[in-house]
N, C-alpha and C positions, 0 to 999 in steps of 0.2 A: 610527483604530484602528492600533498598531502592528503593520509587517509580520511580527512573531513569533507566529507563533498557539502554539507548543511550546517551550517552553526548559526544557531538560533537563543537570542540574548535581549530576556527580558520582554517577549512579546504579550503583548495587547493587543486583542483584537474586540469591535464593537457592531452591533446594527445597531443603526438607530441610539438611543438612549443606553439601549441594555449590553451590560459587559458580557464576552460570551467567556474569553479566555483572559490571561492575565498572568504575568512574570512567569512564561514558559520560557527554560531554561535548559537545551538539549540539543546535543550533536547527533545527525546520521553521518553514519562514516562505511568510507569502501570496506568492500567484502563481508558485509556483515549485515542481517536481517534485523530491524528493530519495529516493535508490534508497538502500536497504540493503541490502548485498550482500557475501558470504565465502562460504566452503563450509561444509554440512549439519554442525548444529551448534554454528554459531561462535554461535549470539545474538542472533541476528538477530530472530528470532520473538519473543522473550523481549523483546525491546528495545520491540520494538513493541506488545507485550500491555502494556505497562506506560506506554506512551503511550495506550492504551487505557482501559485502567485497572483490565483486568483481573487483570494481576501486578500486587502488590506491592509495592513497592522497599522492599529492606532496608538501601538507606544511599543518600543525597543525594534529591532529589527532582525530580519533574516538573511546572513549569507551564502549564497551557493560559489562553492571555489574560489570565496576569501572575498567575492565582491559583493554588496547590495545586491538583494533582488531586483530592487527597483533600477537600479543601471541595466539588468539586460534589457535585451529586445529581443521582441517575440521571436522573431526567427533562428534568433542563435537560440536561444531558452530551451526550443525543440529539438535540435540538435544534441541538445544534453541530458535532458528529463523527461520520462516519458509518463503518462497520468492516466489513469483508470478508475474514474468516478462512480459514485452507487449507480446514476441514472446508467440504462447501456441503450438509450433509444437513438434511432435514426429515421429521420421521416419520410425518406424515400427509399424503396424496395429493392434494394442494392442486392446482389448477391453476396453470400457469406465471402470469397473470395476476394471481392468487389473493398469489402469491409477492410479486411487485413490490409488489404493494399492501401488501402488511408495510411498507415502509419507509416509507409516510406515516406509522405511528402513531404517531409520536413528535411527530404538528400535530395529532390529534384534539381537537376545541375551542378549537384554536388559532383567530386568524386567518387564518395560511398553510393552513389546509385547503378552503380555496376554490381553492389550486392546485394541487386532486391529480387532477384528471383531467390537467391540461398536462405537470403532472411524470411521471407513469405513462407518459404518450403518447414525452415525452421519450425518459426512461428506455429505456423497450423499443425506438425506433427507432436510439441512439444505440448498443445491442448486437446489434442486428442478431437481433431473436427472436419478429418480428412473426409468423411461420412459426408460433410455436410456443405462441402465449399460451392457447390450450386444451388442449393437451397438459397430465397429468398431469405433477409434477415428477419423483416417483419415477421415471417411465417414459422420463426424458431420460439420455441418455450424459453421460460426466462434462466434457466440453468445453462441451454446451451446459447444463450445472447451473454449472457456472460463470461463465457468460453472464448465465443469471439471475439469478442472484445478486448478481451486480457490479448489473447492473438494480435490483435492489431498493435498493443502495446508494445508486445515483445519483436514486434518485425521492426517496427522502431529505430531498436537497437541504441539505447540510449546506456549514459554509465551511471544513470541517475534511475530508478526506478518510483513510482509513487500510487501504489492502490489501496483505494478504497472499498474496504470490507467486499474482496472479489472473491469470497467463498460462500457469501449471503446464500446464493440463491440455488447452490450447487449438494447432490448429494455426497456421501459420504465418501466414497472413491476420488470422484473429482476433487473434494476438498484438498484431500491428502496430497493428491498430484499437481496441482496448484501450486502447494506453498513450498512441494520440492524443488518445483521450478522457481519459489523464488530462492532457496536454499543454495541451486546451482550458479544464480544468478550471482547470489552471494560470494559464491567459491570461487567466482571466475571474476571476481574486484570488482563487482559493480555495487553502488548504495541501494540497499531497500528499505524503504519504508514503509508498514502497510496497517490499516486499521481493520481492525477483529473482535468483535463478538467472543468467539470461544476461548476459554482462558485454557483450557488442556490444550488444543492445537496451537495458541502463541506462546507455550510452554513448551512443546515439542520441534517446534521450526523458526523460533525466535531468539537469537545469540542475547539480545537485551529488550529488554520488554520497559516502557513507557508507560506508566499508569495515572488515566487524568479523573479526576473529579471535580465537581462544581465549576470548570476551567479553570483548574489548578494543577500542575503536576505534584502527585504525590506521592511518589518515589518513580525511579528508575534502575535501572540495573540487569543481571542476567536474570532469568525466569525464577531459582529460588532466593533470589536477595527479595524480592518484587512480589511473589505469589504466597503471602503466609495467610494460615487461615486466620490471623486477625483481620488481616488489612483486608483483604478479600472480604471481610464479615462488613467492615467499617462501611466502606467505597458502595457495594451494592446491595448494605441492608437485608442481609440473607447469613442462615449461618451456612458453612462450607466443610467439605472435609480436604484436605491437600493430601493428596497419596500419592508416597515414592515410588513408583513403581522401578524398581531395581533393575529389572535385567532390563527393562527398555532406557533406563537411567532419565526419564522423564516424569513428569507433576501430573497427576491429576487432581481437576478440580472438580467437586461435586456438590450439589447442595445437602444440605441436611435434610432429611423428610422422615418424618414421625410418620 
């Protein structure tokens, strides 16, 4: 199987009148973590609902393992790619356990549903919500609905991964554990793809970092081809300092402050 599970050529996407994105130009490929990341607004979301499949695209197109999006069907779709959206609500008072187990249904009569006790077990120990699998969902803070949620994701068990910005709501610990999990995910050949806020953490757990503005991509590459304090100053109007930090062999990004 080629290591491209995404090839994405030439996309457009639109609501209404207004262009959101436009000739985005960029592979997700197995085993490997790739961050999309600019300031609120740039497309980021948009870019990735449409690797989804749930936008759109009003001009060029997006391949998942070489075929149109638009040819699959939903249910194989699920079987491959698994999706973690900003929103984590649910509108009925499911228990957390209750939650995770959503993500098997996409193996119900399959053969893989003889591994949805392992993947649950997984799942829940790899987010850290063993604490919480009877707790009603409604009745969780929004750091640990976010928890669970990713949870549901990873019971899944897809070779496609797709989250968005799922360290928003989480502190500092969680964060970090989070994106190891998707680093693992990484390691073990499966595609990630994930939109981020922090330019230090998709510098530290991002093999290539995607950089969009105004729905453009404007550059790509690994974290210091991608992270200069010019570009960084350009994209979000701020000046920045980038610091090697050596022995961790990772970027920090900082703003300037007089």
């Amino acid at each position: 199987m080629t290591e491209i599970a995404y090839r994405v050529t030439g996309l457009g996407c639109r609501f209404g009148s207004r262009q959101i994105v436009s000739g985005i130009n960029l592979e997700v490929r197995r085993g490997e973590v790739l961050a999309l990341v600019g300031p609120n607004g740039a497309g980021k979301s948009t870019i990735l609902g449409a690797l989804t499949g749930d936008v759109p695209a009003s001009a060029g197109q997006v391949e998942l393992n070489g075929k149109n999006l638009s040819q699959w069907h939903a249910k194989d779709l699920a079987k491959v790619r698994a999706v973690l959206l900003q929103s984590n609500q649910v509108s009925f008072p499911f228990t957390v356990r209750e939650v995770v187990e959503m993500g098997r249904n996409p193996w119900l009569g399959h053969a893989s549903e003889a591994e949805d006790d392992e993947a649950i077990a997984e799942a829940i120990e790899l987010t850290d919500i063993a604490h919480l699998v009877d707790r009603r969902f409604t009745a969780l803070s929004g750091g640990e609905k976010a928890r669970v949620s990713l949870a549901r994701v990873l019971a899944q068990r897809t070779e496609v991964v797709l989250l968005d910005e799922p360290t928003a709501a989480l502190d500092l610990r969680h964060q970090e554990e989070v994106m190891q999990v998707t680093g693992k995910l990484a390691k073990a050949g499966r595609a990630v793809a994930v939109v981020l806020h922090d330019l230090t953490l998709a510098a530290a757990r991002a093999d290539r970092i995607a950089m969009i503005d105004g729905g453009e991509l404007v550059a790509i590459g690994a974290p210091r081809e991608v992270l200069t304090a010019e570009r960084v100053a350009k994209v979000y109007g701020i000046e920045v300092h980038v610091i090697d930090d050596n022995p961790g062999g990772h970027l920090i990004v900082v703003p300037h402050r007089l």
